[in-house]
Residue frames as qw, qx, qy, qz and C-alpha x, y, z in Angstrom:
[[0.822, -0.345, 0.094, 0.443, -92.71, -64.08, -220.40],
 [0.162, 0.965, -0.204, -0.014, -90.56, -61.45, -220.74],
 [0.854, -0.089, 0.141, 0.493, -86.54, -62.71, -222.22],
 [0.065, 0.875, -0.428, -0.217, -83.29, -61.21, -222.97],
 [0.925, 0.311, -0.088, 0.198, -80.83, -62.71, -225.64],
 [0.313, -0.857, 0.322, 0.253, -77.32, -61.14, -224.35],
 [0.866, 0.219, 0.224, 0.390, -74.77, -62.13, -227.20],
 [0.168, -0.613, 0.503, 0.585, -71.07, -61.12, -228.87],
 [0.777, 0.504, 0.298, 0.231, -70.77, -61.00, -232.32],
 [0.543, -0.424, 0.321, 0.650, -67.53, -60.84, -234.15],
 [0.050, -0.061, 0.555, 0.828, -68.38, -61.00, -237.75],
 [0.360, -0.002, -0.145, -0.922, -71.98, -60.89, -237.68],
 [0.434, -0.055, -0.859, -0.265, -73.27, -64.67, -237.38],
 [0.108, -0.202, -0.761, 0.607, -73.98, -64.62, -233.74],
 [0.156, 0.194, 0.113, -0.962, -76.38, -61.66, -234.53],
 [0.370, 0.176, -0.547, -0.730, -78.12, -63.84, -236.83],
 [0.502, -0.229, -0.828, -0.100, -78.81, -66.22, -234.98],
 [0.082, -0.260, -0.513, 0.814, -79.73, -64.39, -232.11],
 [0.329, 0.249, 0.177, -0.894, -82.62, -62.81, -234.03],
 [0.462, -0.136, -0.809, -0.338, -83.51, -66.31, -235.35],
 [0.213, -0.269, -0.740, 0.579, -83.67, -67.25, -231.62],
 [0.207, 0.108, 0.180, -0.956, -85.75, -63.78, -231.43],
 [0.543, 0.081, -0.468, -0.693, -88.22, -64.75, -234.42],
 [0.500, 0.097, -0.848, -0.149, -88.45, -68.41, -233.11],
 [0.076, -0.214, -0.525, 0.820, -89.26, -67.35, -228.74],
 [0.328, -0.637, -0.691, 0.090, -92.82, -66.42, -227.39],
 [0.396, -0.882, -0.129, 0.222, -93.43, -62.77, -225.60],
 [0.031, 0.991, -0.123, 0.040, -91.38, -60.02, -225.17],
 [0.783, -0.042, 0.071, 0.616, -87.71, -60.80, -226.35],
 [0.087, -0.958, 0.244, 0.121, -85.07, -57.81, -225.92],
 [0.839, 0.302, -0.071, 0.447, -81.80, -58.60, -228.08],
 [0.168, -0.913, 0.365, 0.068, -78.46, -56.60, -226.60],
 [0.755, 0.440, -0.198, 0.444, -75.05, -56.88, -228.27],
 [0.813, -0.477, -0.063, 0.329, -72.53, -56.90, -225.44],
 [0.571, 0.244, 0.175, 0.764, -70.10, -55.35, -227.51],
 [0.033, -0.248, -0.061, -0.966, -71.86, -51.70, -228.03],
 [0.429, -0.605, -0.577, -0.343, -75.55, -52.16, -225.89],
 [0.162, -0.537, 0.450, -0.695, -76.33, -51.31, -222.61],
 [0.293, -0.187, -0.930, 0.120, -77.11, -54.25, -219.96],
 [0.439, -0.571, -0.411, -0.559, -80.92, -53.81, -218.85],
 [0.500, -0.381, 0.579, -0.519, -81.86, -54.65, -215.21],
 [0.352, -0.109, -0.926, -0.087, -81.89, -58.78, -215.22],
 [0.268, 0.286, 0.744, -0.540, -84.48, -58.70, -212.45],
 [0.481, 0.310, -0.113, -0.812, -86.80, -57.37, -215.38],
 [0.537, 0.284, -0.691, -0.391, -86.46, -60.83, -217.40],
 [0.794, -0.340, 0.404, -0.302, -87.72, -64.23, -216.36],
 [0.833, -0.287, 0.318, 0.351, -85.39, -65.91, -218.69],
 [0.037, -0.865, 0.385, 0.319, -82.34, -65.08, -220.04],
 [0.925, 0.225, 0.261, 0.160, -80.37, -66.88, -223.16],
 [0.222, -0.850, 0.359, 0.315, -76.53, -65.87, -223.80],
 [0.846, 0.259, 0.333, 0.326, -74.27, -66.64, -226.76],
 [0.263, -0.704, 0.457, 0.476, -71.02, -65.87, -228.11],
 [0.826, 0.516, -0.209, 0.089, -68.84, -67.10, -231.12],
 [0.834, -0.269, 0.323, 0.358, -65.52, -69.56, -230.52],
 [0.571, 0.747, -0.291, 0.176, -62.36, -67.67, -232.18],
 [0.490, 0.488, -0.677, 0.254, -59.41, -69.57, -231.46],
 [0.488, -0.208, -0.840, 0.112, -61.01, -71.83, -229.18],
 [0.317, 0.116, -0.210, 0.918, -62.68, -69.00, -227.29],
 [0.026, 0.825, 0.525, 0.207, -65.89, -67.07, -226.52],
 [0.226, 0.669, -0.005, 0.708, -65.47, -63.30, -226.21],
 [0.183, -0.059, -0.568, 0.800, -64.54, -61.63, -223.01],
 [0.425, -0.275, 0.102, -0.856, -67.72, -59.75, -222.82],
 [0.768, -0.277, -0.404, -0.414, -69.84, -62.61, -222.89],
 [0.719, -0.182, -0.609, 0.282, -67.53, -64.32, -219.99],
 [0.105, 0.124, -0.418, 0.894, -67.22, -61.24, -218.06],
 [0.472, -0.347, 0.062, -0.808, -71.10, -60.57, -218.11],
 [0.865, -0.365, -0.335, -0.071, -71.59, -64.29, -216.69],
 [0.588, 0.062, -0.580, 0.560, -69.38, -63.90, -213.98],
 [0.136, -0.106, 0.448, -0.877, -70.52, -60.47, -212.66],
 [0.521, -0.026, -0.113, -0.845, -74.29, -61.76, -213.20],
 [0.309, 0.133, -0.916, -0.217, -74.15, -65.28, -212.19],
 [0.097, 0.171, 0.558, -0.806, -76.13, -64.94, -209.03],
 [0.350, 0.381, 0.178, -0.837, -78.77, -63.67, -210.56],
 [0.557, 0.296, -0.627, -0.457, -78.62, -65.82, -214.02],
 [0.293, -0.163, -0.941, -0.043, -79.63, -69.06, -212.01],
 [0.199, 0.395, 0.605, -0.662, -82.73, -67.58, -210.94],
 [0.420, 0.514, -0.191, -0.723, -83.81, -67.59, -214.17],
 [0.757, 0.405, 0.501, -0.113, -84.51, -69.93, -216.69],
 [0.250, -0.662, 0.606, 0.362, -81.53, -70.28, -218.79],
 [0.879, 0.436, 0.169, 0.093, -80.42, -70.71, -222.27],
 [0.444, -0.781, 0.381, 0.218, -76.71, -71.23, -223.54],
 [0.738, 0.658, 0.130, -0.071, -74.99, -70.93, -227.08],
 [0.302, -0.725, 0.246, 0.568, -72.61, -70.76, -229.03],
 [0.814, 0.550, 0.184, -0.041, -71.25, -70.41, -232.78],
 [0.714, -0.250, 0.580, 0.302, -68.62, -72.95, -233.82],
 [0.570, 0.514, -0.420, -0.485, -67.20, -73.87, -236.89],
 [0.135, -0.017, 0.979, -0.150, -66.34, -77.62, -234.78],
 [0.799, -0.152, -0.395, -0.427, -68.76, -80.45, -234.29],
 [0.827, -0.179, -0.532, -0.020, -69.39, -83.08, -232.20],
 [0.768, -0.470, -0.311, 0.304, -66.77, -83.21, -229.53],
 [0.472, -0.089, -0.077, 0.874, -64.96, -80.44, -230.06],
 [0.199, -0.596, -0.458, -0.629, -68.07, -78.17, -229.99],
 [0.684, -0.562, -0.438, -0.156, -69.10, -79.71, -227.29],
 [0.695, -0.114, -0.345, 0.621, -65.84, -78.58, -225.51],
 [0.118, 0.215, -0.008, 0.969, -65.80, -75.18, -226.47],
 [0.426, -0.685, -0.452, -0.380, -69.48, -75.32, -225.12],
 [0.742, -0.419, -0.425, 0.305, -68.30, -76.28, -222.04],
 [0.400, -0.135, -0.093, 0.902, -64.90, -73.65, -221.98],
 [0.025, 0.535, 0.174, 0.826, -67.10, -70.79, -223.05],
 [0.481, -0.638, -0.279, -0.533, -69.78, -70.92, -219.83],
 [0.226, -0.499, 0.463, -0.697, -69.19, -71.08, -216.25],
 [0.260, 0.094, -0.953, 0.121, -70.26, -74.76, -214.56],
 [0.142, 0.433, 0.782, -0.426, -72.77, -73.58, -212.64],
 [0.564, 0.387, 0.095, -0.724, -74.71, -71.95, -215.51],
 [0.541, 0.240, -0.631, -0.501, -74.22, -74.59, -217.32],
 [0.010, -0.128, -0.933, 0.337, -75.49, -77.16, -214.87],
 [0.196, 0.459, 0.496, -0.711, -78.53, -74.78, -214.15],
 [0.320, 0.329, -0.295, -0.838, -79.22, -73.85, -217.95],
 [0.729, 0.371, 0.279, -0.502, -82.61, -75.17, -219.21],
 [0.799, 0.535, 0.247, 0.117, -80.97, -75.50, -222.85],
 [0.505, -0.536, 0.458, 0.498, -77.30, -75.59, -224.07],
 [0.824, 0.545, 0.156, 0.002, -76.27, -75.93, -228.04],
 [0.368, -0.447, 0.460, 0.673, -73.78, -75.40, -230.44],
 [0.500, 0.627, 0.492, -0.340, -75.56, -73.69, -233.41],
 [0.709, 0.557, 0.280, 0.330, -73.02, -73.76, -236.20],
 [0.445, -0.609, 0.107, 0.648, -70.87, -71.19, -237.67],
 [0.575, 0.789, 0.100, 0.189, -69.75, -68.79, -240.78],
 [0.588, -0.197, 0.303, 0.724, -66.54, -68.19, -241.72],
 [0.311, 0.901, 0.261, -0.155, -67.33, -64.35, -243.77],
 [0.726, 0.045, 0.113, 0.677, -64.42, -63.66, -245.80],
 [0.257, 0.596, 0.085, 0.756, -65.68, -60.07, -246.78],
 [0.274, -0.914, 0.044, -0.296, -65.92, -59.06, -243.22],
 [0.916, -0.329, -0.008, 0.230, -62.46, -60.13, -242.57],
 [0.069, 0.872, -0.436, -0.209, -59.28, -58.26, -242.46],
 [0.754, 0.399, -0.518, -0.067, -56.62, -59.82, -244.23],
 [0.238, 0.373, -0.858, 0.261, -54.86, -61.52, -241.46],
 [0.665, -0.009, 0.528, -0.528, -58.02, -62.96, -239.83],
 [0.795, 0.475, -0.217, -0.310, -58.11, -64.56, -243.42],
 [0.436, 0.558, -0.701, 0.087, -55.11, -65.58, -243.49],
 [0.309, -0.389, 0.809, -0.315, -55.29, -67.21, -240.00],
 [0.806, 0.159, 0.498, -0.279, -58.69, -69.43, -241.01],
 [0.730, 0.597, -0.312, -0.121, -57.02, -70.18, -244.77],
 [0.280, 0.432, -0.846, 0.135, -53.88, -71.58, -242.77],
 [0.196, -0.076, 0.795, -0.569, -55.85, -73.47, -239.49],
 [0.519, -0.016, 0.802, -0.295, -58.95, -74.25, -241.11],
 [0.419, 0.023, 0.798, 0.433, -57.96, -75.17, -244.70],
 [0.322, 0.721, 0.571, -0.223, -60.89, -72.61, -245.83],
 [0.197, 0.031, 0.337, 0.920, -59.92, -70.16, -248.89],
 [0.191, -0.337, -0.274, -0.880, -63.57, -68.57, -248.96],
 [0.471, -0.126, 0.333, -0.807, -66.59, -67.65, -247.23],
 [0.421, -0.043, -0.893, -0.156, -68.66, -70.38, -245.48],
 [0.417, -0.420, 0.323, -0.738, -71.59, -70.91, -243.93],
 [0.460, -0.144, -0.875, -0.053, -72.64, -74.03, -241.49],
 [0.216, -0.197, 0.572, -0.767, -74.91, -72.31, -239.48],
 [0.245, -0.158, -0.936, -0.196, -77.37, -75.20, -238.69],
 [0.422, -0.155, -0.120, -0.885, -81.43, -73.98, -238.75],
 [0.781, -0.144, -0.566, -0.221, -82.53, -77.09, -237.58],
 [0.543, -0.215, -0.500, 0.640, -80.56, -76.68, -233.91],
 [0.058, -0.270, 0.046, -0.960, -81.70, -73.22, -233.56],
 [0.601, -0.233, -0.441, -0.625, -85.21, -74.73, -234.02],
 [0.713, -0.265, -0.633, 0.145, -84.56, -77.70, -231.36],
 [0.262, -0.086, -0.483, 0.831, -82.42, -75.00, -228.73],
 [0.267, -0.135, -0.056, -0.953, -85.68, -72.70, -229.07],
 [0.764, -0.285, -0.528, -0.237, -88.41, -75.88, -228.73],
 [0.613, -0.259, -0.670, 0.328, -86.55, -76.73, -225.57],
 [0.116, -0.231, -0.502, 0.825, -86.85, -73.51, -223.56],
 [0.489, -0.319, -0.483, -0.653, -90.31, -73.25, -225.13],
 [0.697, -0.191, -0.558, -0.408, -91.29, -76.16, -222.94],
 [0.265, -0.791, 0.397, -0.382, -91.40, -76.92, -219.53]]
């Protein structure tokens, strides 16, 4: 089985998990960073797993632009859908929702929210400044949670 991970990364977490996801995946996995990659041919992949990171309640334009021009094509596939939060529970689960398109998230095999990191040294100072006022954080944190990776990977493992 031949997969593509398509993710945005801001400060570097996505990336990390994305090449857990890599390490954790069967067969020929192909990682591409939206940001600076080129987009293969999707007809190449039988499934495809996309993921972003939530800044100010958000996933990055790339990642929502490449599921729009590619939806078509992304429910013919076997489908996985991420993202990294610094929420829980229900407000994760929202931003899950806002980040993906309805029908890929109906159609997607496996969905998650897979934690977050809050990197102070790859922040500028007013990115600091925004998560020190909004979410009460004065240093670098990580809650990126290795145990969900493990389950979101087990479930598009299996059929």
């Amino acid at each position: 089985m031949k997969t593509l991970i398509a993710y945005c990364t801001t400060h570097g977490c996505t990336e990390k998990i994305a090449n857990n996801l890599k390490e954790s995946l069967e067969g020929e996995i192909h990682l591409i960073n939206l940001k600076q990659d080129p987009v293969p041919a999707l007809d190449e992949y039988s499934m495809g797993i996309i993921g972003g990171s939530i800044h100010a309640g958000q996933i990055q334009k790339k990642v929502k632009d490449f599921c729009q021009k590619n939806k078509a094509e992304l429910v013919n596939k076997e489908l996985g859908l991420f993202i990294c939060c610094m929420e829980e529970g229900e407000k994760a689960h929202n931003q899950l929702l806002e980040a993906f398109p309805e029908k890929l998230l109906n159609h997607a095999k496996a969905t998650a929210y897979l934690g977050g990191e809050f990197d102070f040294g790859k922040m500028n100072y007013f990115q600091k400044l925004i998560v020190k006022k909004v979410a009460n954080i004065d240093s670098s944190i990580s809650r990126v949670n290795n145990k969900e990776i493990m389950a979101f990977a087990k479930k598009l493992t299996y059929v």
